[in-house]
C-alpha positions as CSV (number, residue, x, y, z in Angstrom):
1,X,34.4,137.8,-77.1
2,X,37.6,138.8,-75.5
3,X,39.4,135.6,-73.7
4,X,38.3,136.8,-70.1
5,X,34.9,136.8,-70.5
6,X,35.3,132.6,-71.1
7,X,34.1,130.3,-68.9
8,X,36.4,127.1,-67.5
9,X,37.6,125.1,-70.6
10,X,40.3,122.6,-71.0
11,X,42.8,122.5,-74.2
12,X,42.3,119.8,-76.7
13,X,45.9,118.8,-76.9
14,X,46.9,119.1,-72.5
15,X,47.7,115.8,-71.2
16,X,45.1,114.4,-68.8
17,X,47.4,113.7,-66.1
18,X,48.3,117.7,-66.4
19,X,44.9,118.9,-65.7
20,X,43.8,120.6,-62.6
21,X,42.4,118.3,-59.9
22,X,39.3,119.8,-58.1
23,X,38.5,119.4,-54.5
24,X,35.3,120.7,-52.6
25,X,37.1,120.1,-49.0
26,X,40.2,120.6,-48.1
27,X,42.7,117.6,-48.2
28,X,45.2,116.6,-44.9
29,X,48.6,117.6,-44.8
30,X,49.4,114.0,-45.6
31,X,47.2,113.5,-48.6
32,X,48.9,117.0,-49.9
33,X,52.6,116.0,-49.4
34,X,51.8,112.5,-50.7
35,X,49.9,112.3,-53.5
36,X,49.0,116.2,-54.5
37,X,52.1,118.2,-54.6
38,X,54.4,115.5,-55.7
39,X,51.6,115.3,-59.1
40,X,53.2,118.6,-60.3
41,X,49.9,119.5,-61.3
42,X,47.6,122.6,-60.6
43,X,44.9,121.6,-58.1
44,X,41.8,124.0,-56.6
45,X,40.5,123.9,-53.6
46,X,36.6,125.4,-53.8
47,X,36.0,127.1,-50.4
48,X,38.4,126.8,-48.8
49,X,39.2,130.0,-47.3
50,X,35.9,131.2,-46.8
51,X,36.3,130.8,-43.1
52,X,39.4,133.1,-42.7
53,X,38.1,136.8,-41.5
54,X,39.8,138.2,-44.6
55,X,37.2,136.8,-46.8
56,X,34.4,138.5,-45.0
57,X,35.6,141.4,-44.4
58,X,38.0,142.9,-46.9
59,X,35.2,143.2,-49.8
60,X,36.3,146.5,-51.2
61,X,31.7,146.4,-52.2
62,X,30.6,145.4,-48.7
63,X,32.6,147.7,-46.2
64,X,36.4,146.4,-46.7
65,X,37.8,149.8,-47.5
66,X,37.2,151.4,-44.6
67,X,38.2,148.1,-42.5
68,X,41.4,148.2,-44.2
69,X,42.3,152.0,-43.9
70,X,42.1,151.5,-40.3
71,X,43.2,148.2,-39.9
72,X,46.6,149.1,-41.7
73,X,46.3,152.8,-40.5
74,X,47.1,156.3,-42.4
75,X,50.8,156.3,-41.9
76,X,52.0,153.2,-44.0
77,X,53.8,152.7,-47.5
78,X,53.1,149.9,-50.2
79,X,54.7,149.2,-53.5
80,X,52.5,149.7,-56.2
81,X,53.0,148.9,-59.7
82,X,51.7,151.2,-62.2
83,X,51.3,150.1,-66.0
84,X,51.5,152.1,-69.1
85,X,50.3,149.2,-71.7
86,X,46.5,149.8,-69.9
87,X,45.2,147.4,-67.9
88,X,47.6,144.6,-69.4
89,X,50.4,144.4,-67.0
90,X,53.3,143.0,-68.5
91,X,56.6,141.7,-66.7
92,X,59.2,144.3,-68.6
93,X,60.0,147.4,-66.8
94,X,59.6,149.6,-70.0
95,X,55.6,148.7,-69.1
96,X,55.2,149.4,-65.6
97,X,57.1,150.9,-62.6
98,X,57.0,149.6,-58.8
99,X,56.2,153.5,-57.5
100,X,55.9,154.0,-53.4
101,X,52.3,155.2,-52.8
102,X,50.7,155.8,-49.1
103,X,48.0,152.8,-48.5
104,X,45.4,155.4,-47.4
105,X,45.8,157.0,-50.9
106,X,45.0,154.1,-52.9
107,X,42.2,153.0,-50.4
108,X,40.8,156.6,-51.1
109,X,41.2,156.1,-54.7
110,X,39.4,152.8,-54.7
111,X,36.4,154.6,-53.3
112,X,36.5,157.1,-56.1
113,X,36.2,154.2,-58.3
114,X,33.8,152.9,-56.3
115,X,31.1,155.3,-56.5
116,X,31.8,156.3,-59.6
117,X,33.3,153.0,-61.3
118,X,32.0,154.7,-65.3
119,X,34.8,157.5,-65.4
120,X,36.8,157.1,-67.9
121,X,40.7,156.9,-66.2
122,X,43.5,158.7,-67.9
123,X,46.4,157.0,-68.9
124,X,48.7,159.9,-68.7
125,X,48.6,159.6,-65.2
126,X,49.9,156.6,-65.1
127,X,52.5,158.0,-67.6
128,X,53.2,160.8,-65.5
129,X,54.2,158.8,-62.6
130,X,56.3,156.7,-65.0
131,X,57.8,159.8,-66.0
132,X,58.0,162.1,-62.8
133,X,60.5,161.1,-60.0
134,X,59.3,163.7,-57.3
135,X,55.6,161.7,-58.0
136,X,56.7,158.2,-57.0
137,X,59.1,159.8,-53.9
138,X,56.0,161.8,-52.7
139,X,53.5,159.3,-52.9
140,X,52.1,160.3,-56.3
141,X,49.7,162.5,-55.0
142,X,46.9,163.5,-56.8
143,X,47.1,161.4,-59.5
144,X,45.6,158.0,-58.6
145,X,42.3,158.8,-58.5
146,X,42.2,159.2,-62.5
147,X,44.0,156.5,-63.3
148,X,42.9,152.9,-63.5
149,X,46.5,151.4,-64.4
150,X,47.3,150.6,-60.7
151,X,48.0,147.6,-58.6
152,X,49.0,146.4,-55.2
153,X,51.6,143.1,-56.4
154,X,53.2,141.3,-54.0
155,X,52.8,143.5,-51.3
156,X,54.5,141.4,-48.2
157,X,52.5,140.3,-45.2
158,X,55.3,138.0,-44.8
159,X,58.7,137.6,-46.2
160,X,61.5,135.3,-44.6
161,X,63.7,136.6,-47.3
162,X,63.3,139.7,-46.7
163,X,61.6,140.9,-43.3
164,X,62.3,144.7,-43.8
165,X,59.3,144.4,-46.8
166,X,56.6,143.1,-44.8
167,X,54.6,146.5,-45.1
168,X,51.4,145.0,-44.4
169,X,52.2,142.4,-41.7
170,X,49.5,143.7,-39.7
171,X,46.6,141.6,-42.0
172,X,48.5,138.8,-41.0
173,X,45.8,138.4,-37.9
174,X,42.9,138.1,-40.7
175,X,44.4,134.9,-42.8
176,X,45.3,131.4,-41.4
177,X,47.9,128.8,-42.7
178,X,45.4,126.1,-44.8
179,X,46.1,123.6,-42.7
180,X,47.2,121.5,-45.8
181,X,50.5,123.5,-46.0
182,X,51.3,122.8,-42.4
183,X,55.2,122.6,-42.2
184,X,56.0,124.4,-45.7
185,X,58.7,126.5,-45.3
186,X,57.0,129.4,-46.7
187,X,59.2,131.9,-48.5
188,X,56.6,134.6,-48.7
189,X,52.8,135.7,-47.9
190,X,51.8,138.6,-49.9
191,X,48.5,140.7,-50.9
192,X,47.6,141.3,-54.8
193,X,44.8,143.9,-54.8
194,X,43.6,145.8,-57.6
195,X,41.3,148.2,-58.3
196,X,39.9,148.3,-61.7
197,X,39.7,144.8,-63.7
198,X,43.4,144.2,-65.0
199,X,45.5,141.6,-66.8
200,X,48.6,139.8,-66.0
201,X,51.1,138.9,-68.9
202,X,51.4,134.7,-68.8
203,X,54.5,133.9,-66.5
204,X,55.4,131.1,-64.2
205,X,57.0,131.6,-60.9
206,X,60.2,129.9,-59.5
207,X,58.3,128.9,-56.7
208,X,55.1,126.4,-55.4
209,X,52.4,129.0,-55.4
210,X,48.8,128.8,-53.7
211,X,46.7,131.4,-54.6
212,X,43.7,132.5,-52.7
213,X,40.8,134.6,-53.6
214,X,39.3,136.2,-50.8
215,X,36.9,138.9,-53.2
216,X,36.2,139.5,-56.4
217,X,36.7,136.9,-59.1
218,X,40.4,135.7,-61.1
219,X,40.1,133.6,-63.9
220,X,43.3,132.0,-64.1
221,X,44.9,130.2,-67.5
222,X,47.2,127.5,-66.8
223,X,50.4,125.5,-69.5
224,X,52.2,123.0,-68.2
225,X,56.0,123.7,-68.4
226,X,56.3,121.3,-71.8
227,X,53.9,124.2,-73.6
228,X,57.2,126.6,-73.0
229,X,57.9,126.4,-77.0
230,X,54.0,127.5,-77.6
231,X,54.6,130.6,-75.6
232,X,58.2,132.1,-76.5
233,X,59.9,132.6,-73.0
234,X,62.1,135.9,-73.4
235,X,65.6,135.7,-73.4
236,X,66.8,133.8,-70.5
237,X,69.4,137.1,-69.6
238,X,66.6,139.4,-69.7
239,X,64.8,141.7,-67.0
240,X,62.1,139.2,-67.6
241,X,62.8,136.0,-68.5
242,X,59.9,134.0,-66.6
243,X,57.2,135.8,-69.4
244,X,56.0,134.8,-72.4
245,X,56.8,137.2,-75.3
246,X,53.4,136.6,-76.5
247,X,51.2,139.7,-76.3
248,X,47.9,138.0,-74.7
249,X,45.1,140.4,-76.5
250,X,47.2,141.2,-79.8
251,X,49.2,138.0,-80.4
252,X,51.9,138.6,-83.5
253,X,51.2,135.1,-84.9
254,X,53.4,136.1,-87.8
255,X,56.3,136.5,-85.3
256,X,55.4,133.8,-83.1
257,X,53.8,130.9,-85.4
258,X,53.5,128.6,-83.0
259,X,51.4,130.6,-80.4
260,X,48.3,130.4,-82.2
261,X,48.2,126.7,-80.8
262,X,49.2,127.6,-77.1
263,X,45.7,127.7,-76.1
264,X,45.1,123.9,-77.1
265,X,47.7,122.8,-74.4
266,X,46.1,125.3,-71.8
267,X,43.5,125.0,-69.3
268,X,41.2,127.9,-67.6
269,X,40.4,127.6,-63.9
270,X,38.0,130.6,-62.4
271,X,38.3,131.3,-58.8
272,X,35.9,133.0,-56.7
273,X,35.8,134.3,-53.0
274,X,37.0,131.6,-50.9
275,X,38.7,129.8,-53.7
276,X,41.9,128.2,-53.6
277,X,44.6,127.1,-56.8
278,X,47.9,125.6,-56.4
279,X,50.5,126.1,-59.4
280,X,53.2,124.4,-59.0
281,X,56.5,125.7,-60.0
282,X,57.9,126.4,-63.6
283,X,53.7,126.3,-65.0
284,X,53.3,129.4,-66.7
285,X,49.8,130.9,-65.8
286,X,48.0,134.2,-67.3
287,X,46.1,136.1,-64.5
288,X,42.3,138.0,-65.2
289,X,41.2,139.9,-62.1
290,X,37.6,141.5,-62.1
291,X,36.9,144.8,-60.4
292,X,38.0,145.2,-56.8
293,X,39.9,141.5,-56.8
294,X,41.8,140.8,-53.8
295,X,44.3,137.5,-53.3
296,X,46.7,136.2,-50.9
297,X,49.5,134.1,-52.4
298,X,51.9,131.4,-50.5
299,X,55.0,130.7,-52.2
300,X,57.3,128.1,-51.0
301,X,60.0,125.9,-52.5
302,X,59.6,122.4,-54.1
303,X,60.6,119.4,-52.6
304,X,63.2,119.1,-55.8
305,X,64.6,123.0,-54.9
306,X,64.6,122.5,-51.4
307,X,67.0,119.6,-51.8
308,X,69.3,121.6,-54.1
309,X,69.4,124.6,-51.5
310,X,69.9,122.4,-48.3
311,X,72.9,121.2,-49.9
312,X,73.9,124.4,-51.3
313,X,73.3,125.5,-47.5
314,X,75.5,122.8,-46.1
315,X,78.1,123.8,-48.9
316,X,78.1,127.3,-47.2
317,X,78.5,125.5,-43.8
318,X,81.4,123.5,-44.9
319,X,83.0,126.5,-46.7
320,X,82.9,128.4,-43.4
321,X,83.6,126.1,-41.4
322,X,86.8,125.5,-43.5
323,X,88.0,128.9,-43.5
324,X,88.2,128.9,-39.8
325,X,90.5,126.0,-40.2
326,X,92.3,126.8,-43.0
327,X,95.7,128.2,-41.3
328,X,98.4,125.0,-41.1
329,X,95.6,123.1,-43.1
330,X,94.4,122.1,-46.6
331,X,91.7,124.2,-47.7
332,X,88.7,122.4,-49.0
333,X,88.4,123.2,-52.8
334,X,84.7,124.3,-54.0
335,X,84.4,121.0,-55.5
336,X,85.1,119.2,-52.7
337,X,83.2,121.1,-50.5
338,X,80.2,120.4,-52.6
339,X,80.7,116.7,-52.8
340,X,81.0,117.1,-49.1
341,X,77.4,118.7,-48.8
342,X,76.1,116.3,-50.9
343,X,77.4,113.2,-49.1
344,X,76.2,114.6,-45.8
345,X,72.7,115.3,-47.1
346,X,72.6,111.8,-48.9
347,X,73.5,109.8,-45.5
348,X,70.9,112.4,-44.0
349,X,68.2,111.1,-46.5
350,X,68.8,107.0,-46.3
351,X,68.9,107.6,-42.2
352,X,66.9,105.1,-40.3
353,X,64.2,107.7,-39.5
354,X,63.8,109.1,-43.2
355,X,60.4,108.7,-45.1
356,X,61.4,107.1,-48.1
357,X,57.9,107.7,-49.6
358,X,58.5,111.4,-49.5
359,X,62.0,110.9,-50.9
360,X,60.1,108.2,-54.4
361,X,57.7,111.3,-55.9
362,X,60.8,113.9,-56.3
363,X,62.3,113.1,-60.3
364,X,65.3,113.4,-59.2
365,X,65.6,109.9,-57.2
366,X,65.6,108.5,-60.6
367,X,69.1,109.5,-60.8
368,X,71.9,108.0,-59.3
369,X,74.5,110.3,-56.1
370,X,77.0,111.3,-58.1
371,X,75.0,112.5,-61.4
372,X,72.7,113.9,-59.1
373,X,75.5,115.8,-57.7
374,X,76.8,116.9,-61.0
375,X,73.3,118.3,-62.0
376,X,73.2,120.2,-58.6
377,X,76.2,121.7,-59.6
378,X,75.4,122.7,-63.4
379,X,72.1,124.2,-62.2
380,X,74.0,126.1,-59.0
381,X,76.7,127.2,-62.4
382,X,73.8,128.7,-64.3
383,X,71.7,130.1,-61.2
384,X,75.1,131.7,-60.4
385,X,75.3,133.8,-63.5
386,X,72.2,134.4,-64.4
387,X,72.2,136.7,-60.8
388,X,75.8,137.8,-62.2
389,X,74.6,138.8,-65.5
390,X,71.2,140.5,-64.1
391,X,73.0,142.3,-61.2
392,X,75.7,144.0,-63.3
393,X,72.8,145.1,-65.8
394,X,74.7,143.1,-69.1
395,X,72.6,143.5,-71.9
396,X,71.3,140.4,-73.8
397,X,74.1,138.3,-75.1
398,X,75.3,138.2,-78.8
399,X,74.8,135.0,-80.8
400,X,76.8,132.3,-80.5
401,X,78.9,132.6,-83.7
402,X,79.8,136.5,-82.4
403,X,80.6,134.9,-78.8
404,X,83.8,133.2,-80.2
405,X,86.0,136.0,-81.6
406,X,88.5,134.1,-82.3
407,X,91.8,137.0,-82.0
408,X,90.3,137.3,-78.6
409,X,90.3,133.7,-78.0
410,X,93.5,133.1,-79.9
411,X,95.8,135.6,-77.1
412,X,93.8,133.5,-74.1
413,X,95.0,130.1,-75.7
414,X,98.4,131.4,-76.3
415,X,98.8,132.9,-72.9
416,X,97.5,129.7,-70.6
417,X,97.2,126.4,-73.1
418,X,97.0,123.4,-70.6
419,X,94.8,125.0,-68.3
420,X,91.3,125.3,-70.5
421,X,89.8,122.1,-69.3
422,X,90.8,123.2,-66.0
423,X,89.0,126.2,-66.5
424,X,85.5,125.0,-68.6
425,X,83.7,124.0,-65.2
426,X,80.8,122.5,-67.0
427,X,83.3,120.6,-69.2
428,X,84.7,119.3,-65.9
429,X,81.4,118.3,-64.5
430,X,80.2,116.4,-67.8
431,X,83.4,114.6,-68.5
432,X,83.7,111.9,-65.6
433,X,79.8,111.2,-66.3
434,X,78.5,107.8,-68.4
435,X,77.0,108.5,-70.9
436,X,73.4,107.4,-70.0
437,X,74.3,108.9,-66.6
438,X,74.4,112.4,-68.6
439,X,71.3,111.3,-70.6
440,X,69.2,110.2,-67.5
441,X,70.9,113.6,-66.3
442,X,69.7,115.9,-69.2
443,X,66.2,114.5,-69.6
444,X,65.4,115.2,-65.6
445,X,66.4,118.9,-66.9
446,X,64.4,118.8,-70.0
447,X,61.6,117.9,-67.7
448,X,62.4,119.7,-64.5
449,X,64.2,122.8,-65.4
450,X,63.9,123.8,-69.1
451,X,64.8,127.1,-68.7
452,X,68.0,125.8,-66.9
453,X,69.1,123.7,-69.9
454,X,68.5,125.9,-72.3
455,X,70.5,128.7,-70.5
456,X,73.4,126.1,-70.2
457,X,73.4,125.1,-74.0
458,X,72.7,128.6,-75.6
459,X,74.8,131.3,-73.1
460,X,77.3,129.0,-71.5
461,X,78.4,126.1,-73.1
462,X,82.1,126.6,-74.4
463,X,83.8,124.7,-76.7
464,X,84.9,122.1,-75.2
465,X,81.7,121.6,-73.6
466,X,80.5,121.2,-76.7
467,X,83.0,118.7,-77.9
468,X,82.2,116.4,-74.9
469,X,78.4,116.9,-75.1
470,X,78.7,115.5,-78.8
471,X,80.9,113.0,-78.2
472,X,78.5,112.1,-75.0
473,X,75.7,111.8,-78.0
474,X,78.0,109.5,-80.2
475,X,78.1,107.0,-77.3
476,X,74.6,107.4,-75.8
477,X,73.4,106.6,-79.7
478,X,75.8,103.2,-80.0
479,X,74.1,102.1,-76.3
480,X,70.6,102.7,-77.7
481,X,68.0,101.9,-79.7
482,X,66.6,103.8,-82.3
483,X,63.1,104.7,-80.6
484,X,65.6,105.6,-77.3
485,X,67.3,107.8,-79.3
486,X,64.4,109.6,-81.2
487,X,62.9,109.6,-77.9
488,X,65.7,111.5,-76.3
489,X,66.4,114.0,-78.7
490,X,63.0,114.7,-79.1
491,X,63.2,115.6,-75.3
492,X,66.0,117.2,-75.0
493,X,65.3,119.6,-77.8
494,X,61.9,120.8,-77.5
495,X,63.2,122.5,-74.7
496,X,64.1,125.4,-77.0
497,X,62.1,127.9,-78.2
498,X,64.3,127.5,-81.6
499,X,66.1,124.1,-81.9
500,X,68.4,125.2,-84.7
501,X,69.8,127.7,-82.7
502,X,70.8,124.8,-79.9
503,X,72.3,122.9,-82.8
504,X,74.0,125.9,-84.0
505,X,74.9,126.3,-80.9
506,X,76.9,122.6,-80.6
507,X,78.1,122.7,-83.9
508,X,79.7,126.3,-83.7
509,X,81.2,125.2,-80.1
510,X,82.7,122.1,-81.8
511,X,84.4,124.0,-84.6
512,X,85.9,126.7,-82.7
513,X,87.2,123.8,-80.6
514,X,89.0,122.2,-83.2
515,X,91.0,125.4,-84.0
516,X,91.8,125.4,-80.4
517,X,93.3,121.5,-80.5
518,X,95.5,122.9,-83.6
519,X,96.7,124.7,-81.3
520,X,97.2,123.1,-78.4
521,X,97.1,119.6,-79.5
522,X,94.7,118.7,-77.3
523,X,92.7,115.9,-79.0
524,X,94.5,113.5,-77.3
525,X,94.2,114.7,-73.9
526,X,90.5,114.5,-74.1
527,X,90.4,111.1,-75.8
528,X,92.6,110.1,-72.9
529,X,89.8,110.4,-70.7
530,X,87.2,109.3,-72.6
531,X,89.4,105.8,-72.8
C-alpha cells in the first residue's frame, strides 16, 4: 500500500502534547492567540471554510474551470513549477523548474485531463520544458496537455513582500480572512492548484502556515521540529535546506539509518473541502494532493520572529536615523544600535498598556534582556550569511578541518594579531554571557531554532568561538548537577543530524586556536576576561 492511500494515524513515539488538536468550529481570535498558537502545535479546523465562495465554486469536477478562466481572464501569467522526478516534487532545482505558463493554458490542460483523466502523460514534456528556454519564455505551448508533472505553488493572491507577484489578486473577492487570524500580519496569501494527484517532498516552512482546502482532498504528514535528526535536513548552505534528504517513496535506509523510525514520531492529518490545518513554523510536513486539489495557504510570522524583526526594524530606524546625524557627531556603532533597538522594544513591552499574557507563551521570556539580546544578534549573524552565501551562489562549504588552512590563516594572524577577538563577532557576543545565561540561551535554540544552531556550530563558529564555547561548558558543568548536565547536552546535540561532526567541529576550532595563542600569546587576554 503506498503511504498516501493511509488513513489518519498518529506515531507511536510523538509526544501527546505535539499532536494535532481537532476543532469542529472555529475558535475566537482570543482563544487562538491565547491558548492555540502559542501551543506550537498543528491544529485542524474541520469546516471551516466551507462558507467562503471559493469552496463552492472553484471545483475543477463541478464547473470551477470555466469560473476561473473567466474570473482570472485569458491574458494573465502564473508561475508554474514543473517536476522531472514524476509526480514527487522535490525542493532542489535539479527536480523541477518555476516556468511562466498563461493561466488559460493550464485551465485548458486541466480539462484535457479532465475528460480524459486515463492518458498516460509523458514525462518528456516536462523534460522538454526543463530543457527548452524558448518553451518556458513562450508559455510552453503545446506541451501541458501531455504532461501530468505540473503545478500552480505559491501563486500570490497576496504578497506584502512582494506586491508586483500577486498574479492572481483578483480571487481575492472569493476567500475571507478566518476570523481567528484577525490582526495577523499576513506575509502572503497564495493558491496551490494541481492537476493530476502529486507529492510534496517533507519540508517545514519559516513561517506560521494555515492551509486550507477548498477541493479535492490533501493528506498531510506532520514531525515536530525535535524529529529533524529522523529526517536528514540538507545542508543548511544549500538551495534547499528546509527539505528532508529522505526520498519519501524510495527511502535509502542504508544512507539514512535513522529514517526508518521517522514515521513513529509523525502524525497524518487528511483534509477535505472546507478543511483547515495550522502548522506552525519550523514542523516539517509531507504534502499528498488527490486529483484536481486546490488550497489557499496564509503564512504569517510567529510571535517569537516577529519580536526578532521589530527589533531588527527599529535597528534600521536607529541606523538611519543616525546617519542623518552623523556629521559633528559620534556615529552609533552596529552594536550599539542594536542594544538601542532592543531597549526601546523592551520598555515598549513592560509599558502600562502591554498584555503580559501574550508576552508569558513566547520561549523566549524565559530568558533574561541582555541574553535575549545576544541571541537576537547570533540568529540576525547566521540569517545574515546564509542570504550572503545563497545570493552569491557559494557552493556547500568544505569540512571543518579543510576550513582552517592554516598558511592562510597563519599571513592573517601575522598581518593584524590583536585584533581577532575584535573581529570573531560571535566570540564577542558569547564572551560577556554567564554561563547558564549561554545555557538558558542555547537550549531556547535547540528548541526554537535548530537549524539556526546548527548553522552557527558547523559553518561559522571560529576558533576562538570555540575556545569560549568550551570553556563556557567547563563552567556550566562545575554549576550543575549531573542529570542538568546530561540533560543539556542531550539537548543541545541532538540538534545535529551527526553529533560527531559538532564535536569535531569544537575540538578542531579549539586546536587551531591554540596554534593561534602561540602566536599571539593570547591565552592570557582571554582568561583576563573570563576572571
Amino acid at each position: 500500500m503506498r503511504p498516501e492511500d493511509d488513513g489518519e494515524f498518529v506515531g507511536a513515539r510523538l509526544d501527546s502534547g505535539l499532536r494535532a488538536a481537532r476543532f469542529a468550529s472555529p475558535p475566537s481570535a482570543e482563544e487562538f492567540a491565547d491558548a492555540i498558537e502559542p501551543r506550537n502545535a498543528p491544529a485542524v479546523f474541520r469546516g471551516v471554510v466551507k462558507d467562503w465562495k471559493a469552496s463552492f465554486r472553484w471545483d475543477p469536477r463541478h464547473g470551477g474551470l470555466d469560473y476561473l478562466l473567466e474570473k482570472v481572464g485569458p491574458d494573465v501569467d502564473v508561475e508554474a513549477m514543473i517536476s522531472s522526478t514524476g509526480h514527487v516534487f522535490y525542493g532542489d532545482l535539479r527536480s523541477h523548474e518555476r516556468v511562466l505558463v498563461p493561466f488559460s493554458k493550464f485551465i485548458h490542460s486541466c480539462r484535457s485531463y479532465l475528460r480524459n483523466p486515463n492518458a498516460s502523460s509523458d514525462s518528456s514534456k516536462a523534460q522538454e520544458i526543463l530543457n527548452n528556454p524558448t518553451a518556458s519564455e513562450t508559455g510552453c505551448s503545446g506541451s501541458l496537455d501531455s504532461c501530468d508533472q505540473v503545478y500552480l505553488a505559491q501563486v500570490s493572491i497576496l504578497n506584502n513582500e512582494n506586491k508586483e507577484r500577486c498574479s492572481l489578486e483578483v480571487l481575492k473577492e472569493d476567500i475571507k480572512e478566518p476570523t481567528f487570524l484577525r490582526g495577523k500580519p499576513f506575509s502572503s496569501i497564495n493558491i496551490w492548484m494541481n492537476r493530476a494527484h502529486l507529492r510534496s517532498s517533507t519540508h517545514y516552512d519559516p513561517h506560521h502556515n494555515l492551509l486550507c482546502v477548498v477541493a479535492g482532498c490533501k493528506k498531510v504528514t506532520l514531525w515536530p521540529p525535535s524529529a529533524s535528526p529522523y529526517l536528514y535536513p540538507m545542508p543548511v548552505y544549500g538551495e534547499a535546506s528546509n527539505h528532508s534528504s529522505v526520498s519519501i517513496e524510495e527511502p535509502d535506509y542504508s544512507s539514512y539509518t535513522r529514517a526508518k523510525h521517522m514515521k513513529e514520531y509523525s502524525e497524518r492529518v487528511i483534509l477535505n473541502c472546507g478543511d483547515a490545518l495550522f502548522i506552525p513554523e519550523g514542523w516539517y510536513h509531507q504534502v499528498d494532493s488527490d486529483d484536481f486539489t486546490i488550497a489557499i495557504n496564509f503564512w504569517w510570522k510567529s510571535r517569537i520572529m516577529t519580536e526578532i524583526l521589530v527589533d531588527k526594524e527599529m535597528n534600521k530606524m536607529v541606523q538611519e536615523s543616525s546617519v542623518c546625524h552623523s556629521k559633528g557627531s559620534t556615529v552609533i556603532q552596529p552594536m550599539d544600535e542594536a542594544k538601542g533597538g532592543f531597549e526601546q522594544l523592551n520598555l515598549h513591552s513592560q509599558g502600562a498598556d502591554s498584555d503580559t499574557s501574550d508576552k508569558k507563551d513566547s520561549p523566549l521570556q524565559t530568558l533574561e534582556p541582555s541574553t535575549l539580546q545576544a541571541l537576537y544578534e547570533l540568529i540576525s549573524l547566521v540569517h545574515n550569511s546564509v542570504e550572503l552565501v545563497s545570493q552569491n551562489e557559494v557552493s556547500e562549504p568544505t569540512s571543518q578541518n579543510e576550513s582552517y588552512n592554516q598558511s592562510n590563516e597563519r599571513k592573517k594572524i601575522t598581518a593584524d594579531d590583536s585584533s581577532l577577538l575584535e573581529k570573531d563577532a560571535i566570540a564577542k557576543i558569547m564572551l560577556p554571557l554567564e554561563p547558564l545565561e549561554l545555557q538558558s540561551m542555547l537550549l531556547v535554540m535547540a528548541r526554537t531554532f535548530p537549524r539556526t544552531l546548527e548553522a552557527l556550530v558547523l559553518n561559522m563558529l571560529g576558533p576562538i568561538g570555540a575556545e569560549i564555547l568550551t570553556r563556557k561548558f567547563d563552567e556550566m558543568d562545575q554549576q550543575a548537577t549531573k542529570e542538568q548536565q546530561s540533560e543539556f547536552y542531550k539537548t543541545f546535540y541532538n540538534v545535529f543530524d551527526d553529533q560527531y561532526a559538532a564535536m569535531d567541529s569544537l575540538l578542531n576550532g579549539k586546536e587551531f586556536f591554540s596554534f593561534q595563542t602561540l602566536l599571539l600569546g593570547m591565552d592570557s587576554f582571554i582568561m583576563m576576561h573570563f576572571r
